[in-house]
N, C-alpha and C positions, 0 to 999 in steps of 0.2 A: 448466366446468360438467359435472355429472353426466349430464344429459338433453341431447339431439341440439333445437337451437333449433327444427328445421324438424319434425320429426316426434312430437319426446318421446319416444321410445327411448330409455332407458337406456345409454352410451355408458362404455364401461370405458375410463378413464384410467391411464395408469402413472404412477408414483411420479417418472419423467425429466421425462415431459411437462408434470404438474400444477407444480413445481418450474422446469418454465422459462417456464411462462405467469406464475408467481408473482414470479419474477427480472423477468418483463417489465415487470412495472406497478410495480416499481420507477422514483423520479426516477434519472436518471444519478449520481447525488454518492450517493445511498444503495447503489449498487452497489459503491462502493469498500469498505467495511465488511459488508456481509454474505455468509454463505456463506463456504466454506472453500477454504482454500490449501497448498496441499504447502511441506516444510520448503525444498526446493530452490528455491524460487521466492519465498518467503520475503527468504532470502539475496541472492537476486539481483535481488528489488527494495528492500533497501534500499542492497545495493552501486551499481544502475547509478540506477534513477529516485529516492532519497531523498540519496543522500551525492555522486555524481558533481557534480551542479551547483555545490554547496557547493565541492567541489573544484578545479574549473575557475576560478570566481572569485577564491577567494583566491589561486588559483596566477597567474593572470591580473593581480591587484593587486600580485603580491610582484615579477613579472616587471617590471611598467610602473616598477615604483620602484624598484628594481634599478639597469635601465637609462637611469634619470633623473639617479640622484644625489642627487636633492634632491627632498624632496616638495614637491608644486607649482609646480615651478621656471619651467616656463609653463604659456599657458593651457592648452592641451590635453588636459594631463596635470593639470592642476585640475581640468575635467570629470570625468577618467573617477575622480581621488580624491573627486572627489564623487558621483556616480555609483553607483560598484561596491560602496560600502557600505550603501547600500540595497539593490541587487538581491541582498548577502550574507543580509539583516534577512528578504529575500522567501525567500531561498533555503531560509534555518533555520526559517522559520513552515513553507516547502512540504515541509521534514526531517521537521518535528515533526504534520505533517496525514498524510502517506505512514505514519510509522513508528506511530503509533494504530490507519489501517486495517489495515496491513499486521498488526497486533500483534491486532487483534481478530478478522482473519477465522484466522489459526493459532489462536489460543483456541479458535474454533469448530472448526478442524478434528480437535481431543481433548476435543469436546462440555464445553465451558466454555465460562461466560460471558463476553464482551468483558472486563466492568471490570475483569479481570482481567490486561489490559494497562496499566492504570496502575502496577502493582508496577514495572515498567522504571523510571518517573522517581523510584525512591528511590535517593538520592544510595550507590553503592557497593554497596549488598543489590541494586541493578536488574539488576546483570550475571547474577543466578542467575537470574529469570524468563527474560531475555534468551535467554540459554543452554538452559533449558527448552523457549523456544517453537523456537527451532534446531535442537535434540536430538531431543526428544521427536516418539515418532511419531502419525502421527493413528488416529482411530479407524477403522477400516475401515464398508466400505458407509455405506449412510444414516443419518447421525445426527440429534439436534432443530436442527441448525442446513443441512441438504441433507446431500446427495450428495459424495462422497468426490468430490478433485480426481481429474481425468482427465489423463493423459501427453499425449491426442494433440492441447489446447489447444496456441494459442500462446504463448510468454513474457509480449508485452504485453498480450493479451489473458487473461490469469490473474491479472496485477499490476491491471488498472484493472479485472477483473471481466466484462468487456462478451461 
């Protein structure tokens, strides 16, 4: 607010403050998409929190049936072929939720608009955006979407926003 609650004084806000009273009354899940993210952080959430888990699973699947021999040869290893292809199905929707925000808050950090992360899921043309939101540097100072990323955040806390 402009005016001091208890007095009415006129009360000078800056540009950081208003900006993170504004991030606050954000719900948590709309933090992942709004406001802006640096190219390097970028990169490294969709390497460690978008693609690792995807990783892990199928490496995890290709291990267990390997060292089987035989798919489903007991039960044990039935479960987890039953199993581990779903939590792959969870893994690729939580790919493809990560790589939209991830894609929309870079957008914002070279003052564009999100939708402009859908150009990615064109089959083959998407690797130029892709490359774009990578490359491309963001706008410096405050743009219409906040405040340029700051270095001295955390990793996780730049990737989930908080």
């Amino acid at each position: 607010s402009e005016f001091c609650p208890k007095c009415g004084t006129r009360a000078e806000v800056s540009a950081e403050s208003t900006h993170k009273i504004a991030h606050a009354e954000l719900h948590p899940i709309q933090r992942l998409w709004t406001g802006r993210i640096s190219r390097f952080n970028y990169f490294f959430g969709h390497i460690v929190i978008a693609i690792l888990p995807l990783f892990v699973l199928v490496s995890l699947w290709g291990i267990i049936n390997l060292t089987t021999g035989a798919v489903g040869s007991s039960s044990s290893v039935g479960v987890f072929n039953a199993l581990i292809p779903i939590l792959i199905f969870f893994s690729i929707c939580w790919f493809f939720f990560i790589d939209v925000c991830l894609a929309i808050r870079r957008c914002h950090d070279f003052d564009t608009t999100g939708w402009l992360s859908l150009l990615v899921f064109i089959p083959y043309l998407g690797l130029i955006p892709a490359l774009v939101f990578l490359f491309k540097k963001g706008s410096g100072g405050k743009n219409s979407y906040g405040l340029a990323p700051t270095g001295h955040r955390k990793f996780l806390a730049d990737i989930f926003n908080y």
